[in-house]
Steps between C-alpha positions, in 0.01 A plus 500: 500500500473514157216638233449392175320648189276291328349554184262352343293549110155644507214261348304668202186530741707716712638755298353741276780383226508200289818372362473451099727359255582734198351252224195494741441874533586546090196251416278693724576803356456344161136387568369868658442630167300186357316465844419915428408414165247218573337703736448812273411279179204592389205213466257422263258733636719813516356756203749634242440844393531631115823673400435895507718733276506874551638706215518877460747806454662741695320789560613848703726795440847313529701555237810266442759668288581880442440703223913680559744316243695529795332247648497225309423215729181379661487680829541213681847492378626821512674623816310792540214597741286585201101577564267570175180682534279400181260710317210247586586591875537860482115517302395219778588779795414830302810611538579820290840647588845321506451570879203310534647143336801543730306444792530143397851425584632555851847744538354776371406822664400818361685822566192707628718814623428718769359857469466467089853408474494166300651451180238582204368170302565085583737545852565157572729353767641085485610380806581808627685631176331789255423325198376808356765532188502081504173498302509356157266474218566255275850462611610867454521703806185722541640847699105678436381685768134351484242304668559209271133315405447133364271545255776398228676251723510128408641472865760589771781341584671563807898391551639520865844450595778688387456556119821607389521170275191582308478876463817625603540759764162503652368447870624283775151370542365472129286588255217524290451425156165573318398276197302693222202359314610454166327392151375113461398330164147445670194726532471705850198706619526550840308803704432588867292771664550583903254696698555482871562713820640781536379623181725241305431536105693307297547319103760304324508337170703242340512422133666264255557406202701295242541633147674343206683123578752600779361848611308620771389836691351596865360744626439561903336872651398593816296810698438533810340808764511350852571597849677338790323278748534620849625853346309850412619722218748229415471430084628255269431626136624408159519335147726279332568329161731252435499324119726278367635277155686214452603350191678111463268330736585139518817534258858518634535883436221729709471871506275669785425884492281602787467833688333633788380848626333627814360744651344575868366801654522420889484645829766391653445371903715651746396267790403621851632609794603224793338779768298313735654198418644226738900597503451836360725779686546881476671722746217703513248376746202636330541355146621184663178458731285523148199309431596239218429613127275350263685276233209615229653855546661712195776660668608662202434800249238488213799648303620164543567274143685240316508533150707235339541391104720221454588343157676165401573390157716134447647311223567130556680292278579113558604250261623127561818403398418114622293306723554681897704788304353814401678871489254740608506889517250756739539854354254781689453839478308668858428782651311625838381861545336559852356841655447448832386721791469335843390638847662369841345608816692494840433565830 
């Protein structure tokens, strides 16, 4: 006995799937988009709404380009991690010390030191490398021991990556360069006055003017008695001056003399000590079972000072030999003198 197969072709009411020539299935395709658009069109009845226009200009604290002749591209096309803190945004924030404005770019800690040991002035670490003799003003390497302040900053730009290409032998993870404000053809008469907390006193000053056709001077001082937030005994005091003259404006040859002096009379902050503290450890069972101190605590002596004059003086001289070519020249003359007494406690 034998069995045979059969076979036989399902009708299109019996299967889910319709057989369809190409030139069939092309046309159908074809016609979606006008059956699509003849549903969507609108009618007679559908309102039109007027044309609206927005116009306006960029506003915020992003600056574009840098002020370094080093960097002579937009930022967008230079192949640098490159962040600029304005002037407009260090006034927004109230932000005094170089410190203070570098709490706007992420990478950089502060060398706080244990037991009074830090470094005296700016102690800056980039991504984990001290940047502390990578600071630049102006382009020339600043090596002051000081607690820099902006009053007579235009802005600050900071660099990270290995800088070798732009300053030389520097840092693995950067560094800083500080623009100064210079003179302008137009008329300047800036002021601030800062009263706050912790017994923050505080004026600064900028003046400007132009004199003759391509001339122009400026003038920025500061003063300042204030405390620390958070901190007793703890004293940021001082006065500076910083004038300037620049002759050539707007002509292909320009000469810029500008100096700077400062002086503070501090009390330097030691910190506290980590007793009490979560991790804290000391052989001797005693100290190390100690109730935890107060952070508004002094633990220093009232011998305890900063005295610190520091004085700039620099001649600029550019002149443009064609359009995108100019020779340029940064001479400067500075010196720091710091006396400094400073008070560690340990256990």
């Amino acid at each position: 006995m034998s069995t045979h197969i059969r076979s036989r072709r399902l009708t299109p009411t019996r299967s889910p799937f319709v057989a369809t020539s190409a030139p069939a299935l092309g046309a159908a395709l074809l016609s979606l988009p006008l059956a699509l658009h003849a549903q969507t069109a609108p009618t007679q009845d559908t309102p039109t709404l007027p044309t609206v226009s927005v116009t306006g200009a960029a506003e915020g604290y992003k600056a574009d380009t840098s002020a370094s002749p080093k960097l002579t591209q937009p930022l967008l096309d230079t192949p640098k991690s490159v962040q600029i803190i304005t002037k407009d945004l260090m006034q927004a924030q109230g932000a005094t010390t170089l410190t203070e404005a570098l709490r706007n770019t992420p990478g950089i800690t502060l060398q706080l030191g244990e037991n009074g040991s830090t470094s005296a002035g700016d102690t800056f670490q980039m991504r984990g490398f001290s940047t502390q003799t990578s600071t630049f003003v102006d382009g020339i390497r600043d090596l002051g021991a000081i607690t820099r302040d902006v009053f007579n900053l235009d802005q600050v730009e900071v660099v990270k990556g290995p800088s070798g290409a732009d300053i030389g032998r520097g840092a693995a993870g950067g560094y800083i360069n500080l623009i100064s404000k210079l003179p302008e053809r137009g008329e300047r008469n800036d002021a601030t006055l800062t009263v706050g907390t912790a017994d923050t006193k505080r004026a600064t000053a900028d003046i400007g003017r132009g004199f003759g056709e391509t001339s122009a001077w400026r003038l920025n001082v500061m003063t300042q008695d204030s405390g620390v937030a958070g901190r007793d005994e703890v004293k940021n005091k001082g006065w500076a001056i910083a004038p300037s003259v620049a002759f050539g404006l707007n002509t292909p040859t320009r000469l810029y003399l500008y100096s700077q002096h400062v002086h503070q009379d501090n009390v330097p902050d030691g910190g506290i000590p980590t007793i009490g503290m979560k991790g804290f450890y000391n052989a001797n069972s005693a100290l190390d079972a100690g109730a935890k101190v107060d952070t508004h605590n002094f633990y220093g002596s009232k011998n305890d000072h900063e005295k610190v004059d520091a004085d700039m003086f620099t001649v600029k001289l550019e002149h443009d030999l064609a359009p995108g070519t100019t020779v340029r020249n940064v001479t400067r003359y500075g010196q720091t003198h710091m006396d400094r007494v400073l008070t560690g406690v340990n256990g």
